[in-house]
N, C-alpha and C positions, 0 to 999 in steps of 0.2 A: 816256810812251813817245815816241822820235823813230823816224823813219822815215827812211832813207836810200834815194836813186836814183839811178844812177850812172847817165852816159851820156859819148860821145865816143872811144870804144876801137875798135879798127880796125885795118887793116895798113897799115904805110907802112914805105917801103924806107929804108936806112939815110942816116943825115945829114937825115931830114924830120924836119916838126913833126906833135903831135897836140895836141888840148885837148881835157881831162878834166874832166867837171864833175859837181856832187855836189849835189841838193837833200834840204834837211832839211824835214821836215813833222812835225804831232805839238805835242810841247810843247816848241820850241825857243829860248822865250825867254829859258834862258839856258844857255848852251852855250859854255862858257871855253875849247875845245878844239875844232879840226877838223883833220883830215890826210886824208895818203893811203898808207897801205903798201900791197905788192905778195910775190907768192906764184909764186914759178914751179915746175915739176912737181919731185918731190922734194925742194924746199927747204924752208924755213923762211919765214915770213912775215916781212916786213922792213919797218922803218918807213922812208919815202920822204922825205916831207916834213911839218912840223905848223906850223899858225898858231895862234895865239889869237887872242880876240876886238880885243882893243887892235892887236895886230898879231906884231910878233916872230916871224917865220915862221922855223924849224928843217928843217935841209936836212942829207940822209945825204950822207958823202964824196962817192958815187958820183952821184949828179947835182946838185952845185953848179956853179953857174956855168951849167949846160944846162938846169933845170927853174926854176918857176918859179909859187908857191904863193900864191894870192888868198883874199879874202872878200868879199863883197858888202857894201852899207853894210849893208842889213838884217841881216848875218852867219848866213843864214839857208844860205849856198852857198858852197860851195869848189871854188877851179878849179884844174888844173897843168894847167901852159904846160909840154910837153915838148919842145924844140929839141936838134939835133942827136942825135937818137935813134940807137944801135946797138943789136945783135941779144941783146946782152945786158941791152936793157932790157926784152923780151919777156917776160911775165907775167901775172896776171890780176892788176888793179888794185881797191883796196878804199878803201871812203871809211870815214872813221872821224870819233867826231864824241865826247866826252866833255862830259857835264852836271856843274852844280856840285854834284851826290852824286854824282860819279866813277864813275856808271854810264857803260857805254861801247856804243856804239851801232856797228853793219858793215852795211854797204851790201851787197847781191847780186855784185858785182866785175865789174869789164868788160876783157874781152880786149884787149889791146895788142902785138901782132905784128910785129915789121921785121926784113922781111929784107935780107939781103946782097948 
């Protein structure tokens, strides 16, 4: 079992930055997958951003170039760097984390607000 913890979500007004950070605990010594998708009220869940272990980090249309998806060496945490934020990137954030039997692991989700 892994264990996801999400922290760094909060309000910031539009064009700010936030950082997103995700600790895995559990048995996460090996875990070929982390990301982050997000969920805003009546939608659909969307995937955000995904790294792998090695690296190769995967970015939706809608925030390349503004977001910005890490690992730790230990690969144990995953961070987004979100820059130039608008109101439409408002949602509840989830960290997501896949082991190598493609079980998949969700974090609690953390609020991320900007207003206008």
């Amino acid at each position: 079992q892994v264990q996801l913890v999400e922290s760094g979500g909060g309000l910031v007004q539009a064009g700010g930055s936030l950082t997103l950070s995700c600790a895995a605990s559990g048995r996460t010594s090996r875990m070929p997958s982390m990301g982050w998708y997000r969920q805003a009220p009546g939608k659909q869940r969307e995937l955000v951003a995904t790294i792998r272990s090695e690296g190769n980090p995967n970015y939706a249309d809608f925030v390349r170039g503004r977001f910005t998806i890490s690992r730790d060496s230990a690969k144990t945490t995953v961070y987004l760097q979100m820059n130039n934020l608008k109101p439409e990137d408002t949602s509840v954030y989830y960290c997501y984390a896949r082991d190598y039997l493609y079980n998949d692991y969700w974090g609690q989700g953390t609020q991320v607000t900007v207003s206008s």
